[in-house]
Structures are given as structure tokens and as C-alpha cells.
KOLVOMI-945610 format. One record per residue (C-alpha): residue in three letters; chain; x, y, z. Coordinates in steps of 0.1 Angstrom, whole numbers, plus 5000, padded with zeros to 4 digits. Layout:
(ala A (X Y Z)),
...
This chain:
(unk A (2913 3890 6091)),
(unk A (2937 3864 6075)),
(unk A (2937 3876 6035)),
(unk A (2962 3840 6032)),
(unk A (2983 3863 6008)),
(unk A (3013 3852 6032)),
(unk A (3043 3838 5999)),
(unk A (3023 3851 5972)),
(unk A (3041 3875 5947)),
(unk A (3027 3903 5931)),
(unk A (3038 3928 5901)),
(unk A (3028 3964 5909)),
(unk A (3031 3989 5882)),
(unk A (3037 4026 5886)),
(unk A (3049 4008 5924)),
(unk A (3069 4040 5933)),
(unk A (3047 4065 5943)),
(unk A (3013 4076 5949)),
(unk A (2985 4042 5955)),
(unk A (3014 4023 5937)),
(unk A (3036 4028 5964)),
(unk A (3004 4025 5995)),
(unk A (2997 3989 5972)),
(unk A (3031 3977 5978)),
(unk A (3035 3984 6014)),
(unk A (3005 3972 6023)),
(unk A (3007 3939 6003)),
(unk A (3043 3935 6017)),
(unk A (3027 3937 6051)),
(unk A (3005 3908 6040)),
(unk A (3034 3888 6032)),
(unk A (3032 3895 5992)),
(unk A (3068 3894 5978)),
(unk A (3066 3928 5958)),
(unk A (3080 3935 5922)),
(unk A (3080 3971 5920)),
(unk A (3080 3981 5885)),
(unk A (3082 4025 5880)),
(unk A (3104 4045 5858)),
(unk A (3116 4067 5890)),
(unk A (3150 4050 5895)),
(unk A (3147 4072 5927)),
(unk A (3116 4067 5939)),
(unk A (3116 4029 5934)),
(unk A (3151 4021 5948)),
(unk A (3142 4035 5982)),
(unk A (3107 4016 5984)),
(unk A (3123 3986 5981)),
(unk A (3156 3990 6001)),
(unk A (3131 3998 6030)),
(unk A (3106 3973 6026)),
(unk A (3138 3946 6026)),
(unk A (3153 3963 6056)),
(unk A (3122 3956 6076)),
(unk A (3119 3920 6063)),
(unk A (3099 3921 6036)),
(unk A (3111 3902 6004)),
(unk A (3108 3933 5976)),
(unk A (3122 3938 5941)),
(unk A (3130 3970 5919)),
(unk A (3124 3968 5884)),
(unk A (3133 3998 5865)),
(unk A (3117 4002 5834)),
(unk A (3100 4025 5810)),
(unk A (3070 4007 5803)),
(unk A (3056 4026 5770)),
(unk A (3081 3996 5755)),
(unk A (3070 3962 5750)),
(unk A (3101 3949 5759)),
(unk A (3106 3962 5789)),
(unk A (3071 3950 5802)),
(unk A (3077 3910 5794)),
(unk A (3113 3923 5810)),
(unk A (3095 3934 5846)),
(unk A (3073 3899 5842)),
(unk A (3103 3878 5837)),
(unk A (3128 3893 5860)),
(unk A (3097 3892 5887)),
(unk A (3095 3852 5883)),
(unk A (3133 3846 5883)),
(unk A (3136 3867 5913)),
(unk A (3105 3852 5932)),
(unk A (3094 3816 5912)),
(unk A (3062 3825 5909)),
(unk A (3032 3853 5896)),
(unk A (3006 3851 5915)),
(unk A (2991 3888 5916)),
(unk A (2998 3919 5887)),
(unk A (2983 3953 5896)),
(unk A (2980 3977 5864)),
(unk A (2985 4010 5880)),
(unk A (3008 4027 5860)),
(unk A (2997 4057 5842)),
(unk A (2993 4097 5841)),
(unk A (2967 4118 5834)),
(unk A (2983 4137 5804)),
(unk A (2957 4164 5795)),
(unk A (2959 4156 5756)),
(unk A (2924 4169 5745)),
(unk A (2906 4173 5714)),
(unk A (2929 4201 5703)),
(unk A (2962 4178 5701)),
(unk A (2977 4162 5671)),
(unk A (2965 4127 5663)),
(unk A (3001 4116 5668)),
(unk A (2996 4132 5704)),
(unk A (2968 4110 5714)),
(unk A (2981 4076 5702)),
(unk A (3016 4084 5725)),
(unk A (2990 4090 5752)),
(unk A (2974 4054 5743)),
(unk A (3011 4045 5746)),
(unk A (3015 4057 5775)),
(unk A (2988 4051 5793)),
(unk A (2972 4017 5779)),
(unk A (2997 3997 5754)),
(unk A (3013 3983 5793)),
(unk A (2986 3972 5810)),
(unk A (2975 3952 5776)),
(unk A (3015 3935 5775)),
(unk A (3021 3933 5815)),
(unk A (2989 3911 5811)),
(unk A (3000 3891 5780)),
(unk A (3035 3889 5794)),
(unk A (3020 3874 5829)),
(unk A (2988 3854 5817)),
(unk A (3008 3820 5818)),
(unk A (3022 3824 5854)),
(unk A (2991 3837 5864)),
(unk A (2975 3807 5848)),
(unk A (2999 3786 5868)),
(unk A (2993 3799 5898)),
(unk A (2954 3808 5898)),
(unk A (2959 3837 5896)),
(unk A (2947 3875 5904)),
(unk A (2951 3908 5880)),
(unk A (2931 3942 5893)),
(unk A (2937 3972 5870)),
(unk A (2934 4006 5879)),
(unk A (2914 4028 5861)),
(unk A (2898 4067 5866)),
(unk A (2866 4082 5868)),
(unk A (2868 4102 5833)),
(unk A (2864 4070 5824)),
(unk A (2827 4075 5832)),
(unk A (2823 4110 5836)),
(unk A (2843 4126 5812)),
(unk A (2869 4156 5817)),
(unk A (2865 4177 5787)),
(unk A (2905 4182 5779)),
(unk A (2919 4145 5780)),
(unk A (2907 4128 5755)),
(unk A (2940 4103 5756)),
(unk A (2936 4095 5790)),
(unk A (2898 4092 5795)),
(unk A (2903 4068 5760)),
(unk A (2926 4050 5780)),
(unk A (2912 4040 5809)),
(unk A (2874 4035 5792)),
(unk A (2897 4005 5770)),
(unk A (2910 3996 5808)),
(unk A (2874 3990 5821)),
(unk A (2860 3972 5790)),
(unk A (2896 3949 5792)),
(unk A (2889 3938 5828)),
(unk A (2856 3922 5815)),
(unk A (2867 3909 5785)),
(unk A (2896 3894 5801)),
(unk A (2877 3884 5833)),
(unk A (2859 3860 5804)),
(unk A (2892 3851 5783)),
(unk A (2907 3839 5822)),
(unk A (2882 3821 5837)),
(unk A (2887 3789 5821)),
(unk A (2919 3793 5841)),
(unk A (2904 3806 5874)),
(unk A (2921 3835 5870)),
(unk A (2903 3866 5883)),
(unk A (2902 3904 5871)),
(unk A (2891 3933 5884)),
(unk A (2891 3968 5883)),
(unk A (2896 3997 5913)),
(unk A (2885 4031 5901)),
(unk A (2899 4061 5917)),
(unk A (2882 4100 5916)),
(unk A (2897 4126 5936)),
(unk A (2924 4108 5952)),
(unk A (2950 4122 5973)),
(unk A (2984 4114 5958)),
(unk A (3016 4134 5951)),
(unk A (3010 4135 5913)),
(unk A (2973 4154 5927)),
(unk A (2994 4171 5949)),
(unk A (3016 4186 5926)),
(unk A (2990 4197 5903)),
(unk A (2975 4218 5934)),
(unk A (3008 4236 5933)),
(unk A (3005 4249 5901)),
(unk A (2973 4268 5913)),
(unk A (2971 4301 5923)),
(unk A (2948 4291 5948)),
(unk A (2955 4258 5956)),
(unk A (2936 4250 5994)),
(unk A (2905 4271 5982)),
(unk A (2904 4245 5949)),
(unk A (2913 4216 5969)),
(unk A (2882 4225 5992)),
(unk A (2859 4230 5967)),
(unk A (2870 4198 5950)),
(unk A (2862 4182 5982)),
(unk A (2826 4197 5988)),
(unk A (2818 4176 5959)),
(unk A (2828 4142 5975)),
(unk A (2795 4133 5994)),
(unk A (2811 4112 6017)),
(unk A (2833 4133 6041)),
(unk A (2836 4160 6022)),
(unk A (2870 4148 6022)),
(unk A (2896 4130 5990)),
(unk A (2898 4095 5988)),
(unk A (2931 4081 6003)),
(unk A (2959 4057 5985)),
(unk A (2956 4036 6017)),
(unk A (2922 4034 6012)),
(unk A (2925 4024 5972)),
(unk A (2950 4000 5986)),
(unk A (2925 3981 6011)),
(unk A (2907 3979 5979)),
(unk A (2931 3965 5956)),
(unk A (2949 3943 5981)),
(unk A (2911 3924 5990)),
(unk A (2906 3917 5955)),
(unk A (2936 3905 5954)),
(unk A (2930 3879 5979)),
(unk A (2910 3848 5985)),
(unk A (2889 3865 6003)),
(unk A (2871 3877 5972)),
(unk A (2877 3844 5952)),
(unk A (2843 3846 5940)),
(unk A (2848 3878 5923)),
(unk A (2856 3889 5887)),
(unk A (2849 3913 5861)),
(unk A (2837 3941 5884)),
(unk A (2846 3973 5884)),
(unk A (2850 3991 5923)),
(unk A (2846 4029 5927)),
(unk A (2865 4039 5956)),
(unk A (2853 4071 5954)),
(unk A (2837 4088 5980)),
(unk A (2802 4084 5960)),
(unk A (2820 4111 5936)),
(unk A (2812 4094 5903)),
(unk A (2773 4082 5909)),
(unk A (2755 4102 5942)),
(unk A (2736 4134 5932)),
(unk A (2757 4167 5927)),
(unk A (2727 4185 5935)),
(unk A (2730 4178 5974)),
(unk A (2769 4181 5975)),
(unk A (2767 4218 5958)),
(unk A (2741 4229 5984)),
(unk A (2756 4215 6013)),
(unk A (2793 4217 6028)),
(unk A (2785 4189 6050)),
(unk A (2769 4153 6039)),
């Protein structure tokens, strides 16, 4: 299927790693010129040396994005580089585990960190995107919904992401500019990964996380949050705006009840 994303450009935050980095390869391999805008110096620099060396046109922005200025910074250096905004994915963010018991100051630097950019990425890109019809899909989290119980910062965060994506899916229409909103549960990424590690039983968690996911039994993929993002991205949904897409496994809605009593959907 021909998404006709072939010369488009798109912003990914938090591009580096994790269903940043599967959302920049497999844009790129839809012909997207990719901004990839991450803090990991690292992390980014090798994405995009790659993604060149194969042919695919690919920009590193380093930038700390809990700054204001260094968000309109990723949006302008991603329309000098490129000459156009067509696409701006809102990734970027960590679950923090600021609960109830932190300082107030704790959970605004969580706001900071995990919503302030996704409000001035946005701002910084509406007029491209205006110019260029354009497409913004934010990435938000199932405590968004459900809850957690010890990240009050976070799940804050990415409830203000969901009710954005509608209120902005209004504010852009005028314009024809569509946004949406790709919501993750138990996905399989590094930063997921990582936090296995620290477990002094990490498979046995992992597998009872994954008894839970009705669909598989297994964790959702970044590739497969990719597919998501990259299709609402294209024309190919050009009819759709202000939703909000659980890509989930049916973690966040289907009935506990059978997933507890059976290992196998």
C-alpha cells in the first residue's frame, strides 16, 4: 500500500530510542525526511548517520526539550534543513514515578518534563503545519485511563496529552490540519526493558505482565506502535482527527477477569 508520504518531513520527538526510534525508521522507509529530536547525543547521532548512509534524508537535533527554546530551536532547524513541516510526532517523555507522596515542586518538573514540549513543539510547528496541511499524532499512555497508583506527574501528563489532541484536532481544522493520538500499554521498549532489570525476578514479572494482555499474551511492539503512528500520519487516514488509538493488545478496555483465569486467549 502507497501511504504517498514519499518528500514529506516529519519531527519525531524522543526519535532516539524506544517507538521514537521504530517511528523514524519506518517513516524514513516511506520516504519521510526525519528530524530526530532526543537528548541522547549518542543515541540520536547514530540513528541518523545510518538512516543517511542507506539513503534516507535524516536530521539530528540535540536538544533538551524541558526548555522552550530549544523546542521552537528543533522546529526551526527542522524547516531550514528540509523546507518544509509536514508531520510532528510528540513522543518524548518518561514515566517518572512522582506519586502523591512527592513535593509539589516535584510534580510541576514532571509536567515539565513530560507535557510543557509537546504543548511548544505544537505551537512552534502549527504555522508550517498549517502550510503544508498538515499531520500531528501525540503519544500518550494508558495511566492515562487506568491509573497507576504512584505517578501522579506522569498519568497528569498524558491525561492533558489526550484532552490536547481533541481540543487541538478543533483549533486545526480550519486549517486541515489533523491530530491524533497513539496510546501505548505494555510496550516493549528499552526504557521497559531496563526497568525489568531492576527486578529480582524480571522474566517471571514480565510473564505475568503479559498474561494480562488478552491478545497474545504477549507485549505490544514499537514496530507495531509505529504502523500506527506512521498511518495516521498519512493520507490514508485523511479523514481522521481527534481520536485517540489504543494499541494495546486489548490491555486498557477487555475484561481482566478472563485474562487472570486463563494463560492463553
Amino acid at each position: 500500500m502507497d501511504l504517498k508520504l514519499v518528500g514529506k518531513t516529519a519531527l519525531v520527538t524522543g526519535g532516539a530510542k524506544g517507538i521514537g526510534e521504530a517511528t523514524c525508521r519506518l517513516l524514513a522507509h516511506e520516504g519521510v525526511n526525519v528530524s530526530i529530536v532526543d537528548r541522547d547525543a549518542q543515541a540520536g547521532a547514530k540513528l541518523g548517520d545510518e538512516l543517511e548512509k542507506q539513503g534516507m534524508p535524516a536530521l539530528f537535533v540535540e536538544a533538551d526539550l524541558s526548555d522552550p527554546a530549544n523546542c521552537e530551536k528543533a522546529v526551526k532547524q527542522t524547516v531550514s534543513h528540509f523546507g518544509n513541516l509536514d508531520i510532528v510526532v510528540n513522543n518524548a517523555g518518561v514515566n517518572d514515578g512522582v506519586g502523591l507522596d512527592r513535593s509539589p515542586a516535584d510534580f510541576m518538573a514532571s509536567l515539565q518534563l513530560n507535557l510543557s514540549h509537546v504543548y511548544a513543539i505544537t505551537h512552534y510547528a502549527q504555522n508550517a503545519l498549517k502550510t503544508d496541511t498538515g499531520v500531528v499524532i501525540n503519544v500518550s499512555s494508558k495511566v492515562s485511563v487506568t491509573g497507576q497508583g504512584s505517578t501522579s506527574g506522569y498519568a497528569a501528563a498524558k491525561g492533558a496529552i489526550n484532552a490536547l489532541t481533541r481540543e487541538w484536532a478543533i483549533a486545526l481544522a480550519p486549517d486541515g490540519v489533523r491530530v491524533n493520538c497513539v496510546v501505548p500499554a505494555e510496550c516493549d521498549t528499552p526504557q521497559y526493558e531496563n526497568w525489568f532489570k531492576t527486578l529480582p525476578n524480571p522474566e517471571e514479572t514480565r510473564a505475568a505482565i503479559e498474561r494480562l494482555i488478552p491478545l497474545g499474551n504477549r507485549m505490544t511492539s514499537k514496530e507495531e506502535l509505529a504502523a500506527m503512528i506512521v498511518f495516521l500520519a498519512s493520507p490514508a487516514s485523511a479523514h481522521t482527527t481527534g481520536q485517540i488509538v489504543f494499541v494495546d493488545g486489548g490491555y486498557t478496555h477487555l475484561d481482566r477477569a478472563f485474562s487472570h483465569a486463563h494463560d492463553k486467549w
